[in-house]
C-alpha positions as CSV (number, residue, x, y, z in Angstrom):
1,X,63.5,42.9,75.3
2,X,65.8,42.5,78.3
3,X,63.8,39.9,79.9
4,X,63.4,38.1,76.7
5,X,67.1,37.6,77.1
6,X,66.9,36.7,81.0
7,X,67.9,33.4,82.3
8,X,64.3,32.5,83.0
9,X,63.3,32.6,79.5
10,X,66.3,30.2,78.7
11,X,66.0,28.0,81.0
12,X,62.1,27.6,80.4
13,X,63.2,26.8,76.8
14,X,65.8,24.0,77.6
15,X,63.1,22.5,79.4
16,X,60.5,22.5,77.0
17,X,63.2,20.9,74.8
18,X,64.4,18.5,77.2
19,X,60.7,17.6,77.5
20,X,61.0,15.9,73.8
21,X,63.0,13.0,75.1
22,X,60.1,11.3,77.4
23,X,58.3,10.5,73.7
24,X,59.1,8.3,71.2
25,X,61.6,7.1,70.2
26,X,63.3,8.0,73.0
27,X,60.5,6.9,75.8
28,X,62.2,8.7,79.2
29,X,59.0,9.2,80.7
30,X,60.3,10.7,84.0
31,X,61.6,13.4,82.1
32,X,57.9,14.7,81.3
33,X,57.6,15.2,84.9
34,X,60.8,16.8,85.3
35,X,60.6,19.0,83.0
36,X,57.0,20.3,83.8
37,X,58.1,21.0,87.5
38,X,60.9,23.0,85.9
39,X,58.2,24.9,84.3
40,X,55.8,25.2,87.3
41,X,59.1,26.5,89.6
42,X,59.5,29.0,86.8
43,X,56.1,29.8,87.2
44,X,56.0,30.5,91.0
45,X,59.1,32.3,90.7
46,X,57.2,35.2,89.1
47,X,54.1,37.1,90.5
48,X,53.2,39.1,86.8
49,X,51.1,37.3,84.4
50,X,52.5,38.8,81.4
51,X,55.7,37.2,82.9
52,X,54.5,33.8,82.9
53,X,53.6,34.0,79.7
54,X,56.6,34.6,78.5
55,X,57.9,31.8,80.1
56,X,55.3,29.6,78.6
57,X,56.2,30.7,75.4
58,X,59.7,30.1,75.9
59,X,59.1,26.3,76.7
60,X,56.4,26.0,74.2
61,X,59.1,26.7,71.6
62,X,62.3,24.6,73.4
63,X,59.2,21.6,72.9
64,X,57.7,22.5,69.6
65,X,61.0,23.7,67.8
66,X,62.5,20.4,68.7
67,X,59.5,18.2,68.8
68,X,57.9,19.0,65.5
69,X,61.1,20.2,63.3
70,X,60.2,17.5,61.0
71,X,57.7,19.7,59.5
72,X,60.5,21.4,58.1
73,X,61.2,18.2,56.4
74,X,57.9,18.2,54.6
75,X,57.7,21.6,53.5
76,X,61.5,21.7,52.2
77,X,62.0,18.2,50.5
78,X,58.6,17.2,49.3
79,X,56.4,20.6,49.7
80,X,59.1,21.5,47.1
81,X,59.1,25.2,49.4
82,X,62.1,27.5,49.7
83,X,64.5,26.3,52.8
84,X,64.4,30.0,54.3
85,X,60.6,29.7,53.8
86,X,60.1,26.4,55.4
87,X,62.5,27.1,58.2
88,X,60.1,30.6,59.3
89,X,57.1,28.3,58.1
90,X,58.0,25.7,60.5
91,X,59.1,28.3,63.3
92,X,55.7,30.2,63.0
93,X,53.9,27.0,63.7
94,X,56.3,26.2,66.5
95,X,54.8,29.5,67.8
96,X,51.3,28.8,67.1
97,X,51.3,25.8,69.4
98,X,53.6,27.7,71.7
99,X,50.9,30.5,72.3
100,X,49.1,27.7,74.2
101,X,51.5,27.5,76.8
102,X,52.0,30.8,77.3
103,X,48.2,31.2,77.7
104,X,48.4,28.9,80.4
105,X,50.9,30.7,82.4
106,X,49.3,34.0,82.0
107,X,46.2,32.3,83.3
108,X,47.5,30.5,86.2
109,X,49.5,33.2,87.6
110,X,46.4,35.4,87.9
111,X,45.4,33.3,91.0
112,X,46.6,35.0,93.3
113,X,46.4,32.8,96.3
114,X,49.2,30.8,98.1
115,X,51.6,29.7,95.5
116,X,51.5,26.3,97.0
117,X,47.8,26.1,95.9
118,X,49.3,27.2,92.4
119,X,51.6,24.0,92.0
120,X,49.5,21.5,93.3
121,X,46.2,22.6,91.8
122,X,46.2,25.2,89.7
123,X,49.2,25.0,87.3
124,X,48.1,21.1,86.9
125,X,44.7,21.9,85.6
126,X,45.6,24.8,83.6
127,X,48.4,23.1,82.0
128,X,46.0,20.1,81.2
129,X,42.9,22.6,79.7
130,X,45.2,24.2,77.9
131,X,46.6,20.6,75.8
132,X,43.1,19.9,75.6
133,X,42.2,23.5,74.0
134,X,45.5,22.7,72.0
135,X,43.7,19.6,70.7
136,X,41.0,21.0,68.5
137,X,41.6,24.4,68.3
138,X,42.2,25.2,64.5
139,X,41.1,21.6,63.7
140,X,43.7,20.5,66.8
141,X,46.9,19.5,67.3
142,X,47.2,17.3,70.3
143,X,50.5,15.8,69.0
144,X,53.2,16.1,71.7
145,X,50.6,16.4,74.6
146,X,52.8,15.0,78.0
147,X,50.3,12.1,78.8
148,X,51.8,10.4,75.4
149,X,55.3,10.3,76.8
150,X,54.0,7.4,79.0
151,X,53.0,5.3,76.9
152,X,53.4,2.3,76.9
153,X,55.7,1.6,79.9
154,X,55.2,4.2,82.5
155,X,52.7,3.4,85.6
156,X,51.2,6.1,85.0
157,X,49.7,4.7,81.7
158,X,47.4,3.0,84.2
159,X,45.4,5.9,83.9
160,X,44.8,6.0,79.9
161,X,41.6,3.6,80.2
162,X,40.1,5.6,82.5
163,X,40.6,9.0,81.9
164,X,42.5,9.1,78.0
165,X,45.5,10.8,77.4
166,X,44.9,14.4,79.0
167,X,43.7,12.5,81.6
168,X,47.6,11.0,81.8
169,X,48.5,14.4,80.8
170,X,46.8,15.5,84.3
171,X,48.4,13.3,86.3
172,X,51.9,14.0,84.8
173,X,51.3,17.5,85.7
174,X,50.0,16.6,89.2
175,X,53.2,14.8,89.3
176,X,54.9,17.6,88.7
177,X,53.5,19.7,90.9
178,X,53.7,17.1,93.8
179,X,57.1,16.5,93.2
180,X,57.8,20.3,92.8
181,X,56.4,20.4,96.5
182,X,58.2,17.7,97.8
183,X,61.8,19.7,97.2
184,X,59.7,23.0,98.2
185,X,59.4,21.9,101.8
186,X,61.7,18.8,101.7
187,X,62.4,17.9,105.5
188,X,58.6,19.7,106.6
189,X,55.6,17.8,107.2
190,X,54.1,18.9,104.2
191,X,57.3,17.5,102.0
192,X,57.0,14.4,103.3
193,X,52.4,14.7,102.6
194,X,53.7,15.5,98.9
195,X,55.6,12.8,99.0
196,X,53.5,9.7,100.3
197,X,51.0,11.4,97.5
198,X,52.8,11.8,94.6
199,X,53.9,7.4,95.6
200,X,50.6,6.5,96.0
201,X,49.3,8.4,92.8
202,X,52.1,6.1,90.7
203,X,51.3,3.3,92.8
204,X,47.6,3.1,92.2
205,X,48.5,3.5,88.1
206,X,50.8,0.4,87.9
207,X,47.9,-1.4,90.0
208,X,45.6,-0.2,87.2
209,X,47.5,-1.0,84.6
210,X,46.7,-5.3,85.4
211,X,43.0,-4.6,85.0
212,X,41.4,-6.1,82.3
213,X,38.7,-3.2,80.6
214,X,38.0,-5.5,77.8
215,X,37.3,-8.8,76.7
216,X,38.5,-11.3,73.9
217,X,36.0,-12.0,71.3
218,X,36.2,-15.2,69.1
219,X,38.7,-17.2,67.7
220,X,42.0,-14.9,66.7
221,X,42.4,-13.9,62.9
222,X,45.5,-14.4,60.6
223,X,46.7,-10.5,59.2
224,X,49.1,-9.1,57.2
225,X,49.8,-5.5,57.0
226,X,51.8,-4.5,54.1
227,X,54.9,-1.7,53.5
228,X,56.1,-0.7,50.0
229,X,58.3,1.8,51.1
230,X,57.4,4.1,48.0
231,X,59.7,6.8,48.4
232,X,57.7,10.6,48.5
233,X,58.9,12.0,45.6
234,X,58.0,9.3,43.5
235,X,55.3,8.2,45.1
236,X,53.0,10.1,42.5
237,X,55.1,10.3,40.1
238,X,53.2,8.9,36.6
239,X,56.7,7.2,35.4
240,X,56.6,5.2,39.0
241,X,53.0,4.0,39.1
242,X,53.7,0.7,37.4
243,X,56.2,0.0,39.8
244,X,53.8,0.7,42.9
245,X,51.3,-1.6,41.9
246,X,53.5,-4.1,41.1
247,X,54.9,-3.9,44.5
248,X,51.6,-3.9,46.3
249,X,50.1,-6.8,44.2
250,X,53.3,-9.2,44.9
251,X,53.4,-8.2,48.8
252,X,49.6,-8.9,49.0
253,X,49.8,-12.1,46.9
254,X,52.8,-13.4,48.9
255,X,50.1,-13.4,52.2
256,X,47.9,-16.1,53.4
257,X,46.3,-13.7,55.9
258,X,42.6,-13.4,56.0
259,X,42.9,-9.7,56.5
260,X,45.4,-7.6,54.7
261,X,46.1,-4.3,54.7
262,X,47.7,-1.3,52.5
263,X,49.1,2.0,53.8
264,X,47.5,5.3,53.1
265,X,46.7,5.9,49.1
266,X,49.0,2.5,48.6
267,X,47.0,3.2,45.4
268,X,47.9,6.7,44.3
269,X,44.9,6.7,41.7
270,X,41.7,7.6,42.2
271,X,39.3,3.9,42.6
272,X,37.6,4.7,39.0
273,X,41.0,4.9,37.6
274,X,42.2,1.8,39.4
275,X,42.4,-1.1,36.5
276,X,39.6,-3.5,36.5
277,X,41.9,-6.4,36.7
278,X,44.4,-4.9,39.1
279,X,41.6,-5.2,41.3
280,X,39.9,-8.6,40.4
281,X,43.4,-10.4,40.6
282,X,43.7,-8.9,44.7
283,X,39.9,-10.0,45.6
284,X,40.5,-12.7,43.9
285,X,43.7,-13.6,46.4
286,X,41.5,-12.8,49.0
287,X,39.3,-15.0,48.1
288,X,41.0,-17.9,48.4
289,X,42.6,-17.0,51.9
290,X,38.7,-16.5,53.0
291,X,39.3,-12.9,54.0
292,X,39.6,-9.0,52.6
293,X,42.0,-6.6,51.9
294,X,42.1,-3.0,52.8
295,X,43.0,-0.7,50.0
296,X,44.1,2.6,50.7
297,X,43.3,5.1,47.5
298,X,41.5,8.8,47.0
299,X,38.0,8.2,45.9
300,X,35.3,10.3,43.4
301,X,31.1,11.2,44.8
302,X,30.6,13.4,42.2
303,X,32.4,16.9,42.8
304,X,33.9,15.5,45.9
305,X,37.4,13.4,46.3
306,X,37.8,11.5,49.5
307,X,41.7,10.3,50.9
308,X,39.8,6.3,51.5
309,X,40.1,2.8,52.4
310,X,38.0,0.3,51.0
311,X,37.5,-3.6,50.8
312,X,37.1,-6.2,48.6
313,X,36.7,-9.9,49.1
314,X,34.6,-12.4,50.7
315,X,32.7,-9.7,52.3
316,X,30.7,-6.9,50.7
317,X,33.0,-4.1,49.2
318,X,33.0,-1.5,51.7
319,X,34.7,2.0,52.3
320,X,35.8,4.8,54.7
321,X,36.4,8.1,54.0
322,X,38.8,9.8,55.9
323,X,36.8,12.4,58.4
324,X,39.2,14.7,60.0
325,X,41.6,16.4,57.3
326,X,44.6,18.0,57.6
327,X,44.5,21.7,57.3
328,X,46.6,22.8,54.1
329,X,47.7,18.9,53.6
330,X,44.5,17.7,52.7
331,X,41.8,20.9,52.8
332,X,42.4,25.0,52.1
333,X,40.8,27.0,55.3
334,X,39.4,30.1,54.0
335,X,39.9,28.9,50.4
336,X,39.6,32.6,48.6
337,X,42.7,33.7,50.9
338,X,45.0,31.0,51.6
339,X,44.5,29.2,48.2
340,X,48.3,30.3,46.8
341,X,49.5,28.3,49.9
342,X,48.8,25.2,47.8
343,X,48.6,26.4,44.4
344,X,51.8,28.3,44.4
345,X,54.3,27.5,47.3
346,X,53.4,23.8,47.9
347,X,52.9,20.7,45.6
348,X,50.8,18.9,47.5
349,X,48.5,16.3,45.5
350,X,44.7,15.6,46.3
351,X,45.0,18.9,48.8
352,X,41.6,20.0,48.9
353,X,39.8,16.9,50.2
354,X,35.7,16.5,51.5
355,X,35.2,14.8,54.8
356,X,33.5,11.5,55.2
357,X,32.1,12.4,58.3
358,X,32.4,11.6,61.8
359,X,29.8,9.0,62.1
360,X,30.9,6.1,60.0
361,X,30.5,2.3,60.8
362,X,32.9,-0.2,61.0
363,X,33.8,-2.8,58.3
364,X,32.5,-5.9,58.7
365,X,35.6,-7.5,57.3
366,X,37.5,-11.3,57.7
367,X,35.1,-11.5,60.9
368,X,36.0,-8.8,62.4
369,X,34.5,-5.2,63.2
370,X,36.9,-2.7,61.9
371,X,37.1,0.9,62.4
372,X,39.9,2.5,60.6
373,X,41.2,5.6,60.6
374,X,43.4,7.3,57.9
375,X,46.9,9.1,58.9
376,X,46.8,11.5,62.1
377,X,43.3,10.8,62.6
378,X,44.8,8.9,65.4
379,X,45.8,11.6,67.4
380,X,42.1,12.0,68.4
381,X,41.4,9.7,71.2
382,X,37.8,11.1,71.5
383,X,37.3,10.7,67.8
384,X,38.5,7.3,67.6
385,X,35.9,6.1,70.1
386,X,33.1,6.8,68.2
387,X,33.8,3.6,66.7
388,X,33.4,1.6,69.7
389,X,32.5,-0.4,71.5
390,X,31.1,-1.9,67.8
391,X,34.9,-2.2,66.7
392,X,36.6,-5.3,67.4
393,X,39.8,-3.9,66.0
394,X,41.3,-1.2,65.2
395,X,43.5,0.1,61.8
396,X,45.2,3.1,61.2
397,X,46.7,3.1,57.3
398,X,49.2,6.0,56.8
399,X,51.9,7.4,55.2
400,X,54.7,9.3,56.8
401,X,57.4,9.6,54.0
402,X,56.3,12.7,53.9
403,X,58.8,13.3,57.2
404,X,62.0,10.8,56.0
405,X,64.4,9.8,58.1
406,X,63.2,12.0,61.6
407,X,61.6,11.0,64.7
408,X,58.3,11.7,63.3
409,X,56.7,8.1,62.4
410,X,58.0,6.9,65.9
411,X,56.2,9.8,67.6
412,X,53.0,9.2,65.3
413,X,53.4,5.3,66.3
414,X,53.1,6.2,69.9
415,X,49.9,7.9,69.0
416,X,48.5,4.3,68.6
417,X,50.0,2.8,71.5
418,X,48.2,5.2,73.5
419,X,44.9,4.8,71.7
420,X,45.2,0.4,72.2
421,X,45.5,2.0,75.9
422,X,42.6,3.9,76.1
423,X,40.3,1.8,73.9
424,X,41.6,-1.7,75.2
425,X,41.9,-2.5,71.7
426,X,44.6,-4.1,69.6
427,X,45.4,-1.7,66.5
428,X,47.2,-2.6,63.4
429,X,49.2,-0.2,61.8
430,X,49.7,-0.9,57.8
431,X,52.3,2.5,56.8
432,X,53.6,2.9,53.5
433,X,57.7,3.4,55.3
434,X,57.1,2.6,58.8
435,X,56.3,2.5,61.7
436,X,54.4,-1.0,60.7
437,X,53.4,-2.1,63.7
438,X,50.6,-4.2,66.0
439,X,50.4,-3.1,69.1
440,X,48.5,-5.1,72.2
441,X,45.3,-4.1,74.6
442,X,48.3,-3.3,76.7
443,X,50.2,-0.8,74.1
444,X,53.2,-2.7,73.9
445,X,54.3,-3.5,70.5
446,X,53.5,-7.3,69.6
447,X,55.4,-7.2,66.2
448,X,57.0,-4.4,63.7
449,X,58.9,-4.0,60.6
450,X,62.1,-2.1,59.8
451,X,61.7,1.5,58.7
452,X,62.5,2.5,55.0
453,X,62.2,-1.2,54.1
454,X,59.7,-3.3,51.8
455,X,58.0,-6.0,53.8
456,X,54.9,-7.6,55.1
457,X,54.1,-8.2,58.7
458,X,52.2,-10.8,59.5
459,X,50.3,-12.5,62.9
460,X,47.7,-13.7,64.8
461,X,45.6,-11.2,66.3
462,X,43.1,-11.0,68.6
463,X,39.4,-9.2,68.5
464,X,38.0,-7.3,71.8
465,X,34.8,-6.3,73.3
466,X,33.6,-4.5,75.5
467,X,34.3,-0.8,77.3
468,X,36.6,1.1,78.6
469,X,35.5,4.2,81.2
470,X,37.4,6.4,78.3
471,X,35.1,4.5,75.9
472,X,32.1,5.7,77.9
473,X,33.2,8.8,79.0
474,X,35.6,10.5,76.6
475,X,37.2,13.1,78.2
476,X,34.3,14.4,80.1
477,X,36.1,12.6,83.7
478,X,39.1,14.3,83.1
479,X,37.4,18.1,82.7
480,X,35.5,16.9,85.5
481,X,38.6,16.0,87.4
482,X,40.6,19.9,86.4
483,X,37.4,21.9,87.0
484,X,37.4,20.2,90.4
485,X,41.0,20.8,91.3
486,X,40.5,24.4,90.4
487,X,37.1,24.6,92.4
488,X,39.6,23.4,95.3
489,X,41.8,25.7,94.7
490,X,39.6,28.9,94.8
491,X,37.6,27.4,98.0
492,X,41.5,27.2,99.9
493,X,41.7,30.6,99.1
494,X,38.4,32.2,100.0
495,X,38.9,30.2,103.2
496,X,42.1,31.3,103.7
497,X,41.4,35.1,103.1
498,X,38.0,35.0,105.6
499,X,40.3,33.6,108.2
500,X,42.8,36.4,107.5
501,X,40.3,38.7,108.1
502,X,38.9,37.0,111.0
């Protein structure tokens, strides 16, 4: 308990909190790197794994306690749960993802070679596996992984088409431990080696960042993306479903887009219950602009309920079902146990939901190939390219009321600017209160609405084809890239112990 108190522990959560303001909004993308070589100098500063964990822990929950507290918002003010329940609900999950961490530093502090081998290669790598682990472990939760705080300015975003975003995650860390180097031996040989490296690594991502992984493909297309700004707590609410049709059927009828798009369950009926004429009057719309719409609403197959897009228009109707669900948002694990989460503590709508499956074609919709994806779906880079390279475009529909006034749509938009990065796509973001947004090849935002404010965005945009080397490779180059480091690593030090010996 006394070291739990020590300055270590402290300072490895001020860090991890500190950490936070290299992602959106906020977009210091230095501080990433600083923060990580205040967490690797931490690290070599102790010799006992069960140490480093600690320490781990510690900045797991100075990033996670900070990062994600808007969780706290979802449980409290529209989960309807107890504020002293949502507050240790929110902490315990701060401590779930902090675990990861913590494993990390255990782990790298069992090598037990020089601890210059430990900052350069193998706190890097470990760090990197571990976000990665952290990605689909319990269905994943990559949100908050360090390669997102470059996006979409940093030179270092260079690096998303090739190696996705715990690729850039790798390089942050390298970064880290480069810089952490640097100051180790600042004024020695091997200071200024650190040095010219860590340069050259930034360097070579700004040139990479002016190469041009994909192509454009036809003529551009005219889109609208629409936000109702239906407030949570009446967003289901029976007495405000007039009102939330209305709104969607005047913002889609004010549009002379060829595509148009709704939010997440812009519709919150299931499609059977959606009125006949409701429907006819938007294809009809449509219609006459020569393009579709994209509707998002739950959807019936017999016993099973999908969260769903669909189309209608010029084009055949067509429909995706969202694949990857959130755990107790949208499915119950282990359904006979953890059933009274839902049932009892949490008013949750539509929250036991089937997957669509991973495998799902694009729309063929206003001329354009489009793979959508529903909410955080987008926070799986190697998910999303399972699309491509069929997809011209890319949509992400989704609803973050659920989170109010924090940080949380801003982070979740920087989600998509990383996947435009890594898929050399342009993606179109249609939320129900923001952040509405398209975002370029490049992941710079071409055009966005207000938050918390009705409105329709509309632009030209332009389809892609072609691959990226993330497209082709998924994140297969960068496990290559932190098995090899650590294969370096381990060879240094068996080298280094047979010359001792010698």
């Amino acid at each position: 308990m006394k070291y739990l108190l020590s300055s270590p522990l402290l300072l490895a959560f001020v860090a991890g909190a500190i950490a936070v303001l290299g992602f959106a909004p906020f977009g210091l993308f230095p501080v990433s790197v600083l923060s990580l070589a205040a967490l690797f100098w931490l690290w070599s500063k102790t010799e006992r794994p069960s140490q480093a964990a600690w320490i781990g822990f510690a900045f797991g929950m100075g990033l996670f306690c900070v990062g994600v507290s808007w969780i706290y918002v979802a449980l409290h003010e529209y989960g309807y749960m107890h504020p002293i329940l949502a507050a240790i609900a929110t902490a315990l999950f701060a401590a779930v993802n902090a675990s990861i961490p913590a494993l990390a530093g255990y782990i790298q502090a069992r090598f037990k070679g020089a601890v210059s081998l430990r900052i350069i290669y193998v706190m890097p790598a470990i760090w990197t596996l571990a976000e990665w682990f952290r990605g689909f472990l319990f269905t994943g939760f990559p949100w908050l992984s360090m390669g997102y705080t470059q996006a979409p300015s940093s030179p270092l975003a260079g690096y998303a088409p090739l190696l996705g975003v715990f690729g850039v995650s790798l390089v942050v860390a390298v970064s880290a431990g480069l810089l952490l180097s640097f100051w180790n031996a600042r004024g020695k040989p091997q200071g200024r080696f650190a040095l010219i490296v860590l340069l050259g690594l930034w360097a070579s991502g700004a040139a990479l960042r002016v190469v041009e992984w994909t192509q454009p493909q036809g003529a551009p297309v005219n889109v609208s993306l629409l936000q109702g700004n239906i407030g949570q707590d009446t967003k289901f609410a029976e007495d405000a479903l007039i009102s939330t049709l209305e709104i969607y059927r005047r913002l889609a009828e004010s549009s002379d887009a060829r595509l148009i798009v709704m939010p997440e369950t812009a519709i919150p009926l299931l499609r059977d219950n959606v009125p006949q004429e409701y429907e006819r009057r938007l294809s009809d719309h449509v219609r006459q602009n020569g393009g579709d719409i994209l509707i998002g609403a739950f959807e019936r197959d017999n016993e099973h309920y999908y969260n769903s897009v669909y189309s209608l228009g010029t084009s055949e109707s067509q429909r995706y079902h969202k694949d990857h669900l959130v755990p107790f948002g949208e499915f119950i694990p282990l359904r006979s146990l953890l059933g009274w989460i839902i049932n009892d503590l949490l008013q949750i709508p539509m929250g036991d939901l089937s997957s669509g499956g991973a495998n799902q074609a694009p729309l063929n919709v206003a001329g354009q190939q489009v793979a959508v994806n529903i909410c955080y779906e987008d926070a799986f880079g190697e998910e999303v390219i399972h699309a491509l390279p069929q997809a011209t475009l890319l949509v992400n529909v989704t609803n973050d009321a659920w989170y109010g006034q924090s940080h949380a749509a801003e982070q979740h938009n920087q989600l998509s600017q990383m996947r435009a990065l890594e898929t050399g796509r342009v993606v179109l973001r249609a939320t129900n209160t923001g952040v509405t947004s398209i975002i370029g090849v490049d992941g710079q935002i071409q055009a966005q609405l207000a938050q918390h404010q009705e409105g329709v965005l509309t632009a030209q945009v332009q389809g892609y084809t072609g691959s990226t080397p993330y497209v082709r490779w998924g994140n297969a180059a960068m496990l290559l890239l932190a098995v090899l480091m650590l294969g370096i690593a381990w060879w240094q030090r068996r080298r280094a112990s047979i010359e001792a010996l010698g």
